[in-house]
C-alpha positions in Angstrom: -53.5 28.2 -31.5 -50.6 27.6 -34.0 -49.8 24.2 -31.9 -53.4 22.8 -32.6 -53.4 23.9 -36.5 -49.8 22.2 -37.1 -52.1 19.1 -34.9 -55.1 18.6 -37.2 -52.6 19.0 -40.1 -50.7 16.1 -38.6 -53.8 14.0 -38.3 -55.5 14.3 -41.7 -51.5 13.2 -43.1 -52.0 10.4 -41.0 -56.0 9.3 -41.8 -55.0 9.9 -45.1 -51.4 7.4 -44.7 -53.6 4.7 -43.1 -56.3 4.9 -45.9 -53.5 4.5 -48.4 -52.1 1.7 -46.8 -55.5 0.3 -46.9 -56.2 0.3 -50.1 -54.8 -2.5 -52.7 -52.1 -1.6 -55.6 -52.8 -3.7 -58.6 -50.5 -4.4 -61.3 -49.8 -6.0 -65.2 -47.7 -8.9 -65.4 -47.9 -8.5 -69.3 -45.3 -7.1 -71.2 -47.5 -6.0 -74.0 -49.4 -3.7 -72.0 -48.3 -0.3 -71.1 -49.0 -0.7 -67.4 -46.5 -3.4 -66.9 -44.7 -3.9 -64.0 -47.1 -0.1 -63.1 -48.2 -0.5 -59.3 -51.9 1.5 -59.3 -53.6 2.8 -56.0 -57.4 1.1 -56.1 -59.4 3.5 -55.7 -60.8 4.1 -52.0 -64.8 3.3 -53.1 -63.2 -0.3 -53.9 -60.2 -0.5 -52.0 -59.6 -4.2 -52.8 -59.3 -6.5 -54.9 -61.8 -9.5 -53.5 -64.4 -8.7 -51.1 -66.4 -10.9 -48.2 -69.8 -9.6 -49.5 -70.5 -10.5 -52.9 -72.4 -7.5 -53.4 -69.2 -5.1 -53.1 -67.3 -3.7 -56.1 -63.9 -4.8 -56.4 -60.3 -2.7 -58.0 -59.7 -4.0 -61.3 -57.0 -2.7 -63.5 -57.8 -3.0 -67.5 -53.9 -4.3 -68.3 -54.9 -3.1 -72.2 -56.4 0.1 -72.2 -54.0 3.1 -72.8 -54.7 4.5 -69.5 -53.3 2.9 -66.2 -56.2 3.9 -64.1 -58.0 1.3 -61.3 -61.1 1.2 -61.4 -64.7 -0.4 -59.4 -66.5 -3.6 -60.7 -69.1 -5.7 -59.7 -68.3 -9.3 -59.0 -71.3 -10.3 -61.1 -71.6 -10.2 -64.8 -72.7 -6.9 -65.7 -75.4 -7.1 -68.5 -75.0 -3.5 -69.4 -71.8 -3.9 -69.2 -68.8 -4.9 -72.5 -68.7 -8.5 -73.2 -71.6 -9.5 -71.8 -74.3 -12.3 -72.8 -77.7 -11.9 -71.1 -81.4 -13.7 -72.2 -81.8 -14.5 -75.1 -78.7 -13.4 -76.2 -78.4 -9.7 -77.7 -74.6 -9.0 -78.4 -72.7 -5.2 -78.5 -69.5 -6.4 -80.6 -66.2 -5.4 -80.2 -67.1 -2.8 -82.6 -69.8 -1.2 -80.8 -72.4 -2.6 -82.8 -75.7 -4.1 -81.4 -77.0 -7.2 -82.5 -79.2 -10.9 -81.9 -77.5 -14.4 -82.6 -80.4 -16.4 -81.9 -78.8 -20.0 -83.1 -81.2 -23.0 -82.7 -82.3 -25.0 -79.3 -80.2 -27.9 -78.3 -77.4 -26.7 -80.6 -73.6 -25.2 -79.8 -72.1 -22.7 -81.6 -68.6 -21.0 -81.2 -68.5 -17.7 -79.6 -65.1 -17.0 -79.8 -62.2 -18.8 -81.8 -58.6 -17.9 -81.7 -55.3 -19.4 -82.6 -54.6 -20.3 -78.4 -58.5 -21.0 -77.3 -62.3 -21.1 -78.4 -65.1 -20.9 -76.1 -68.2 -22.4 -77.5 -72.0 -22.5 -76.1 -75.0 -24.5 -75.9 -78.3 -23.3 -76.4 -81.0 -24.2 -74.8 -84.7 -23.1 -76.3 -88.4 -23.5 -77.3 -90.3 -22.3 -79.9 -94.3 -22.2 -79.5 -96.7 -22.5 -81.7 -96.9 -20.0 -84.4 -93.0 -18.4 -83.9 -90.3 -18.5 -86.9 -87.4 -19.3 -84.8 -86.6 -20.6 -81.6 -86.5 -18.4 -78.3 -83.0 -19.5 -76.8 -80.8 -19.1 -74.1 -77.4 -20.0 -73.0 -77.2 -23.2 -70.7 -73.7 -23.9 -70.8 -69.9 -23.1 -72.0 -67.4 -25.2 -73.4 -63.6 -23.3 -73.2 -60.8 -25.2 -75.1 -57.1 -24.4 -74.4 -53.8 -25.7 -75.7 -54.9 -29.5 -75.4 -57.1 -29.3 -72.4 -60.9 -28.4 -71.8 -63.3 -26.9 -69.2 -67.2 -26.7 -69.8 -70.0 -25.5 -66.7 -73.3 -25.9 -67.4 -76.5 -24.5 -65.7 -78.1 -27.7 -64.2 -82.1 -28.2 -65.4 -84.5 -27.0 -63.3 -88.8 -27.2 -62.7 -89.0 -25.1 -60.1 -86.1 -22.3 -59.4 -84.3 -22.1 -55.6 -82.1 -19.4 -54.8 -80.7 -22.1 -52.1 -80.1 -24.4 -54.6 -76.7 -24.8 -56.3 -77.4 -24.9 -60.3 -73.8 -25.1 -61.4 -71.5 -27.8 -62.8 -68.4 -27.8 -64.2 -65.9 -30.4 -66.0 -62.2 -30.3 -66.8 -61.1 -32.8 -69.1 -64.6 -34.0 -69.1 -64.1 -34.9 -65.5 -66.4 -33.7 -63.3 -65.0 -30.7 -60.7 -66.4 -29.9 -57.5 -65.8 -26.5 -56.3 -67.6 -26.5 -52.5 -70.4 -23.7 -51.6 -69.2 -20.8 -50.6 -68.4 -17.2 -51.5 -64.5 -16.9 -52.7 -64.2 -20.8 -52.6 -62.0 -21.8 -55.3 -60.4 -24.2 -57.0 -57.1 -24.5 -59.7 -55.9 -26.7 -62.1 -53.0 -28.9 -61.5 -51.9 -29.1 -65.1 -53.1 -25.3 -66.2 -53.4 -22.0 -65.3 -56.7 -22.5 -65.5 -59.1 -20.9 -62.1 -62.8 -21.0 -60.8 -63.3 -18.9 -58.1 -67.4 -18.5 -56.9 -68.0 -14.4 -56.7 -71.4 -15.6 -54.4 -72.2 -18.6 -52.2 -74.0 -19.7 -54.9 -74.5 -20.0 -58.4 -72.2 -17.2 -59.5 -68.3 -17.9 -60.7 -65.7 -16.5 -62.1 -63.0 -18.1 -64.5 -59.9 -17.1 -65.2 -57.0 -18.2 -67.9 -54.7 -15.9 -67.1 -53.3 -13.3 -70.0 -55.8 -15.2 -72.2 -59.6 -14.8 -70.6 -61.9 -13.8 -67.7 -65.3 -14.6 -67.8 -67.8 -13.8 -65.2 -70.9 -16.1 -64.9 -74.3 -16.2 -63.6 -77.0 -18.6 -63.1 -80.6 -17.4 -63.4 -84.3 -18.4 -64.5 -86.6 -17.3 -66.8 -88.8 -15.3 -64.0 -93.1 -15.3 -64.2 -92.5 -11.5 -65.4 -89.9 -12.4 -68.1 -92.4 -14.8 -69.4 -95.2 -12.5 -69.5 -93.1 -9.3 -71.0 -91.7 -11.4 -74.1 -94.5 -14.2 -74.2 -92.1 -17.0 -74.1 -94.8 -19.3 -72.8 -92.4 -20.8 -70.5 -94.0 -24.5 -69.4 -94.9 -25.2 -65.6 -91.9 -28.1 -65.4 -89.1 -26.1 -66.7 -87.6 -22.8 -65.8 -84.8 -22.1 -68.4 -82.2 -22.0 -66.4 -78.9 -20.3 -68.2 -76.0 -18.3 -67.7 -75.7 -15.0 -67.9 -72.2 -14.2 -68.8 -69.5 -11.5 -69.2 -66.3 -12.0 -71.3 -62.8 -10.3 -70.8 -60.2 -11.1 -73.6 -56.3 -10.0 -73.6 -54.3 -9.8 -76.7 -56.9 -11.4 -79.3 -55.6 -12.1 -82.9 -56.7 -10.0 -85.6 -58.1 -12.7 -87.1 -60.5 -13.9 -84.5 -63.7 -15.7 -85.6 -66.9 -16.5 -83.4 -70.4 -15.1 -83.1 -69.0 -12.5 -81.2 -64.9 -13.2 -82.0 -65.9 -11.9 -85.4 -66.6 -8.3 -83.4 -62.9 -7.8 -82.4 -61.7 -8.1 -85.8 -59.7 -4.4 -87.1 -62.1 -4.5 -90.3 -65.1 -5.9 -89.1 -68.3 -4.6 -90.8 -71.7 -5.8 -89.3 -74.0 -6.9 -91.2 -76.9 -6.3 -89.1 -79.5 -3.1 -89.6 -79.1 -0.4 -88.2 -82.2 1.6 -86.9 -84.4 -1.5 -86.4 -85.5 -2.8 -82.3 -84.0 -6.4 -82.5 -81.1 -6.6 -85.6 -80.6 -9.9 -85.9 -77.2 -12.2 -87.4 -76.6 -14.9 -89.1 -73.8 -17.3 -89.1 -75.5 -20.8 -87.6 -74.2 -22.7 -90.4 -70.7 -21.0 -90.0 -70.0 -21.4 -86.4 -72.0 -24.7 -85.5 -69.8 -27.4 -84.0 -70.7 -30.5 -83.7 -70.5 -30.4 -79.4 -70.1 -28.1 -77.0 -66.4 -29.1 -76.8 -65.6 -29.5 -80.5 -63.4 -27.2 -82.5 -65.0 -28.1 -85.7 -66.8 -25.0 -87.0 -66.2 -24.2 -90.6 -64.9 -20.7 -89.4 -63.2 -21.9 -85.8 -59.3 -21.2 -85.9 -58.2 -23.1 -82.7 -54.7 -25.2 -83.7 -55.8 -27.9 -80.7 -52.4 -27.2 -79.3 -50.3 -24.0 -77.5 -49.9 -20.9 -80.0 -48.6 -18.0 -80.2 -49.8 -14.9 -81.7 -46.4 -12.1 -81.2 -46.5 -12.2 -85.0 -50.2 -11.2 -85.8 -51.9 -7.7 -84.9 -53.7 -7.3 -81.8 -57.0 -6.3 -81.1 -56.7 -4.1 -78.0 -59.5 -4.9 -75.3 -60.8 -1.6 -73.2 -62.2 -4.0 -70.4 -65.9 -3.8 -68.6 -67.5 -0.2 -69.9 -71.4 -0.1 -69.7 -73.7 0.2 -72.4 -76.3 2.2 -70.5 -76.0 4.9 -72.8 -73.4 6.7 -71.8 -70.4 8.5 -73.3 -68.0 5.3 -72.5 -70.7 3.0 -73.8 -71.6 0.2 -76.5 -68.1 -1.5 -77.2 -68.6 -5.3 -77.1 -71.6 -6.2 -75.0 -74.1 -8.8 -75.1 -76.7 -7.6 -72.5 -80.5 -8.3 -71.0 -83.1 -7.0 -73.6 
């Protein structure tokens, strides 16, 4: 009896050894953040950190948040979730704060501008008959970077395909391939800078590492969007646009952008409070003149490589959800 007890004790050690071995440790390469050189367990619902089925979470470790834990996220942008962008575009700031940047059709506007990058964006619209402003979404984003650029676009559309491709993307204002294909990737010879597709098609992820992640989807406007928010979409044109989801490390203090502006120490919105759509200003402030222009009046970027060890950082907690609960509401643009 005592043999078989001192048996199944041996073989839950080792089911338990082989899971461990089978799940991932992640690390931080960053000095700045207090998991450096910290090798975490991912945890066993995500065990890894890429995944053959783009519907799988992966392990991802949040390199600035005070607490070295792994944790599960979807491969997708995650409208509900921190730094996302989603419709026609309602932002959570970096201060928790909900809020509408509505812009104007066939117009860019910085998003983000710091000393070492900007990302900008270019909106794509209509405005029927009878509206005060333009229903807009966001078709593509420009990302500037010591003295290089990247933009990818959602490609125009009549009729929507899931089978259909609707990404393109430029570096240097060359135009990059990156073949079909779940995980297929591709790298900069002269950056840092990655694209790696998180589905077969139409869904990437970019990285600059220590700087940005930014997770990106292409969609339509659907029949039932179009009916719920009276767009009054036309029959040769589907809107299609990106729904996104930033990830910053080690912002300045002085950030500008629609949604830089968020991550600022002092930042006070000026939205209202208590009302169902609070909308922002700012188009005048953070319009450039293209979607890879630095030139807004508020837009920081030196053109070149900087570094900001001398300014205050703005901490970033990575991808919480803004669902409504308890870890919510911290720097989301999500789907209305």
């Amino acid at each position: 009896m005592e043999t078989k007890y001192l048996l199944a004790i041996m073989l839950v050690f080792i089911a338990s050894v082989g899971q461990l071995h089978a799940q991932k440790k992640v690390t931080c390469t960053s000095r700045q953040s207090k998991c450096f050189a910290h090798r975490i367990v991912c945890p066993r619902e995500c065990p890894d950190v890429k995944s053959t089925n783009p519907k799988d979470k992966v392990c991802y470790l949040d390199c600035n948040s005070p607490i070295c834990k792994a944790e599960c996220k979807h491969q997708k942008p995650n409208c509900n979730g921190r730094g996302a962008a989603c419709l026609d575009p309602r932002f959570i700031g970096g201060d928790g704060s909900v809020f509408y940047f509505h812009g104007r059709r066939n117009e860019n506007f910085s998003l983000v501008s710091d000393t070492n990058f900007q990302i900008n964006a270019h909106f794509i619209g209509l405005r029927p008959e009878g509206r005060s402003r333009d229903y807009t979404w966001i078709q593509a984003l420009g990302i500037l970077f010591d003295s290089q650029n990247f933009s990818v676009q959602a490609t125009p559309a009549t009729k929507w395909a899931d089978e259909v491709d609707h990404l393109r993307f430029t570096y240097n204002e060359k135009e990059v391939v990156i073949p079909e294909g779940h995980l297929s990737s591709w790298k900069s010879s002269e950056s840092e800078l990655q694209v790696e597709r998180t589905s077969s098609k139409n869904s990437v992820k970019i990285i600059l590492p220590e700087v940005m992640e930014i997770s990106i989807n292409v969609v339509p406007i659907t029949k039932e969007d179009d009916r719920v928010h009276n767009y009054q979409i036309p029959s040769d044109n589907c809107f299609a646009h990106l729904e996104t989801q930033f990830r910053f490390f080690g912002l300045s203090s002085k950030v500008e952008g629609v949604l830089g502006r968020t991550y600022q120490p002092d930042f006070e919105s000026s939205a209202k409070l208590g009302v169902a759509m609070p909308v922002v200003g700012g188009e005048d402030k953070y319009s450039t003149s293209s979607l890879l222009s630095p030139d807004c009046k508020a837009c920081i970027f030196l053109h070149v490589g900087a570094s900001n060890e001398k300014d205050a950082l703005v901490m970033d907690y990575g991808f919480l959800d803004c669902t409504g609960g308890s870890a919510s509401g911290h720097g989301i643009m999500c789907r209305k």
